[in-house]
N, C-alpha and C positions, 0 to 999 in steps of 0.2 A: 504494500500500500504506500503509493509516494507522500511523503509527506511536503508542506510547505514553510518558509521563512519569510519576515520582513526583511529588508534589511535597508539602510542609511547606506544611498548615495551621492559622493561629493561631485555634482553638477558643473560648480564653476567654484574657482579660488574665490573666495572670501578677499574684498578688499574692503579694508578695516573691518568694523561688526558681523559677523554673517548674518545673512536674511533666510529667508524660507524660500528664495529662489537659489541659492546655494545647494538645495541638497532636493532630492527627490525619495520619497519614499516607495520601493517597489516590495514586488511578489516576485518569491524565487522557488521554483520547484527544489528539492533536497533529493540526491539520488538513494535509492537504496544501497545499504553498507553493504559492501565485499564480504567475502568468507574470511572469518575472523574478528569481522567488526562489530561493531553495536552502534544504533541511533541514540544517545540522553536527549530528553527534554527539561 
């Protein structure tokens, strides 16, 4: 069962303060762990 992630992306360098157009927040599918591995949440 795929699981998903958020994750914080830096869009553009910050000059001086960062804004909320600096970063993008996306959806990332998480692959299934290989033999040996484990997923934590």
């Amino acid at each position: 069962m795929p699981f998903s992630s958020r994750e914080w992306h830096l869009v553009a360098r910050p000059v001086g303060e960062p804004t909320t157009s600096d970063v993008a927040l996306e959806t990332a599918t998480v692959p299934e762990p290989g033999p040996g591995s484990t997923c934590a949440a």
